[in-house]
C-alpha positions as CSV (number, residue, x, y, z in Angstrom):
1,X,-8.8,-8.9,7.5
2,X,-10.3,-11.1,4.7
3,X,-7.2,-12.1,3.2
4,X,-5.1,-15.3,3.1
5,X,-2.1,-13.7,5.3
6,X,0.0,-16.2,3.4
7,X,-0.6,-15.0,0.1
8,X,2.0,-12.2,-1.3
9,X,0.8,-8.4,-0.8
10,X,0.6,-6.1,-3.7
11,X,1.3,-2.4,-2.4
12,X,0.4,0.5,-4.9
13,X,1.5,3.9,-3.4
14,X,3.7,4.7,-0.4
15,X,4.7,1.6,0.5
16,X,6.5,1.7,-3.1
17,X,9.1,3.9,-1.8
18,X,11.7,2.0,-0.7
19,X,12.2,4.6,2.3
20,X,8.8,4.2,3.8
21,X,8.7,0.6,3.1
22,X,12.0,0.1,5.5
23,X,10.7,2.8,8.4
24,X,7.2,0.9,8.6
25,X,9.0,-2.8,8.3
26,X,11.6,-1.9,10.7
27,X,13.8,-3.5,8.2
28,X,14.9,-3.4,3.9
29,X,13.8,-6.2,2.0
30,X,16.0,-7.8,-0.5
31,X,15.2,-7.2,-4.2
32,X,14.4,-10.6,-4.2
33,X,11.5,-10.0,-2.6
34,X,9.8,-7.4,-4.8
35,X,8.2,-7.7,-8.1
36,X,6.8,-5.4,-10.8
37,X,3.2,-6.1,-11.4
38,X,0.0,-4.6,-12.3
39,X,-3.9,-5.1,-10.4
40,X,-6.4,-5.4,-13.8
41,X,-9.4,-4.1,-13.2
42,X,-8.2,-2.0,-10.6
43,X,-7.4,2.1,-10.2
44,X,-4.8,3.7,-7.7
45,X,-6.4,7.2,-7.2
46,X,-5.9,10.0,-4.6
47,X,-8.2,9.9,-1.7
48,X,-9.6,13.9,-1.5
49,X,-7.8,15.6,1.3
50,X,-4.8,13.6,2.2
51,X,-1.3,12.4,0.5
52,X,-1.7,8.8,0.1
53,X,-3.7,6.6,-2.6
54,X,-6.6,3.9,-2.5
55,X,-7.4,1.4,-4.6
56,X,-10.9,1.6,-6.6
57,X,-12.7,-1.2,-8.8
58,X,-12.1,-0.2,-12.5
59,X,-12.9,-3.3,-15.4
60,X,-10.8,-0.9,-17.6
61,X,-7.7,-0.1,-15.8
62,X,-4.6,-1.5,-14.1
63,X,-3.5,-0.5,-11.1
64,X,0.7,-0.7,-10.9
65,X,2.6,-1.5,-8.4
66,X,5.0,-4.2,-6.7
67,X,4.3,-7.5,-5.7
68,X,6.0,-8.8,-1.7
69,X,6.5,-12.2,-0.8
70,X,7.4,-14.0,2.0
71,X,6.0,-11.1,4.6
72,X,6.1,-12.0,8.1
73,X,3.2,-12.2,10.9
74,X,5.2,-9.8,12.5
75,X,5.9,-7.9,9.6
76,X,1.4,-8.1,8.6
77,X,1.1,-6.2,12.2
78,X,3.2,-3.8,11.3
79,X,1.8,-2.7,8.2
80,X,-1.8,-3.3,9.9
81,X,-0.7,-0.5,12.3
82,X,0.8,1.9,9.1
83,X,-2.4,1.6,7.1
84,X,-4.9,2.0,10.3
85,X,-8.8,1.5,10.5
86,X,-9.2,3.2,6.9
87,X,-8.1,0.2,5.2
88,X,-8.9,-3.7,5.1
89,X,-6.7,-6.3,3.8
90,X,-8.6,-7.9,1.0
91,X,-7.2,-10.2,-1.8
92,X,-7.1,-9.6,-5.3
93,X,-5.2,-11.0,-8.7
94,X,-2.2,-9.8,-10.0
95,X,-0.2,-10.1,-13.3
96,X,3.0,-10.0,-14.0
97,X,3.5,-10.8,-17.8
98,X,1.3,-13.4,-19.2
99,X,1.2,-15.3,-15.2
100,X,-1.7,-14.3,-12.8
101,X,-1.5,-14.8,-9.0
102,X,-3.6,-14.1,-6.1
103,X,-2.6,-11.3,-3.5
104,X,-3.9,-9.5,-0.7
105,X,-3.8,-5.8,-0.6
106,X,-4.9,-3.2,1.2
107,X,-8.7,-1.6,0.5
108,X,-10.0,1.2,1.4
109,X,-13.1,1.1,3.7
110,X,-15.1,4.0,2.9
111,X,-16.4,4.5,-1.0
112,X,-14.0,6.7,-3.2
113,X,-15.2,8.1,-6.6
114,X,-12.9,6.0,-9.3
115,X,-13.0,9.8,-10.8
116,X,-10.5,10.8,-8.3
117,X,-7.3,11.8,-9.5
118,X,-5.4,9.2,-10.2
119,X,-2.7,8.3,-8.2
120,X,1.0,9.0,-9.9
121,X,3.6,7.7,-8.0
122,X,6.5,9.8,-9.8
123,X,4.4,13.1,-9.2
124,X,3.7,12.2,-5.9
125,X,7.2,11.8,-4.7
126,X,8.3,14.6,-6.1
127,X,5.7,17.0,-4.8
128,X,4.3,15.3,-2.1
129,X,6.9,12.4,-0.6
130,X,8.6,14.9,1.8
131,X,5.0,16.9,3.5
132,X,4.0,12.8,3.8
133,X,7.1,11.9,5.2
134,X,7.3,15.2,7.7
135,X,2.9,13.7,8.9
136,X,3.0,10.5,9.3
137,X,5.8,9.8,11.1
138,X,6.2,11.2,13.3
139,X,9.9,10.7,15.4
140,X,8.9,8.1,18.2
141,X,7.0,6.2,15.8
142,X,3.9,5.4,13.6
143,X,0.5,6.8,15.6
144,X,-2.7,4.6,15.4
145,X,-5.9,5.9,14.3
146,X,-6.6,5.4,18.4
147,X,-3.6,8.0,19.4
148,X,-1.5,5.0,20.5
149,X,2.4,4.9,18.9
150,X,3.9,1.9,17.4
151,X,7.7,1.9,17.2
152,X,9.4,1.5,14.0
């Protein structure tokens, strides 16, 4: 991973819902914890074929999505685990209001088209949150890309 693991980690599309935020952490964060913000010159979008979102470079867009400090080592691994091989840690700026900050979040590896559809966080839990929920985890835990489980 590229990415200062001190730095606060902006998360743009299932790790948004509170639900699947608290199964991959093992644990629910206090409000505290979590801020609105916004990625400029970034684009949440749906990756073609599956039920979760990347981000993609876009100078003309904004990517939303919440803002988590104080993340554990521990709690890093975990999420390591939940996003797999397909994604890198990478950091990026972040704005909430008229304050900037650095971040890490979570890239995809492989090129996605910024004309994908873009990723819509209230559509997506209403049509997709529960076939997403029912795939990737599975009851003993969270399975690598390598077929080995994690415990959550």
């Amino acid at each position: 991973m590229n990415a200062d693991p001190s730095l606060p980690l902006f998360v743009y599309g299932t790790l948004c819902d509170p639900h699947i935020r608290a199964l991959v952490l093992g644990q629910r964060l206090a409000d505290e914890a979590l801020q609105r913000v916004s990625a400029p010159g970034w684009r949440a979008v749906y990756i073609p074929g599956v039920l979760y979102p990347a981000l993609v470079a876009n100078q003309d867009d904004a990517a939303d999505g919440l803002l988590i400090e104080g993340l554990s080592a521990a709690a890093l691994a975990r999420l390591d685990v939940y996003e797999g091989n397909q994604y890198r840690r990478e950091a990026l700026l972040v704005r909430s209001g008229n304050n900037t900050v650095g971040a890490q979040a979570y890239l995809p590896r492989r090129a996605i088209s910024a004309n994908a559809p873009r990723w819509d966080f209230e559509h997506w839990t209403r049509i997709h949150r529960s076939d997403f929920l029912r795939e990737e985890f599975p009851p003993a835990g969270i399975e690598k890309d390598n077929g080995e489980r994690t415990d959550v």
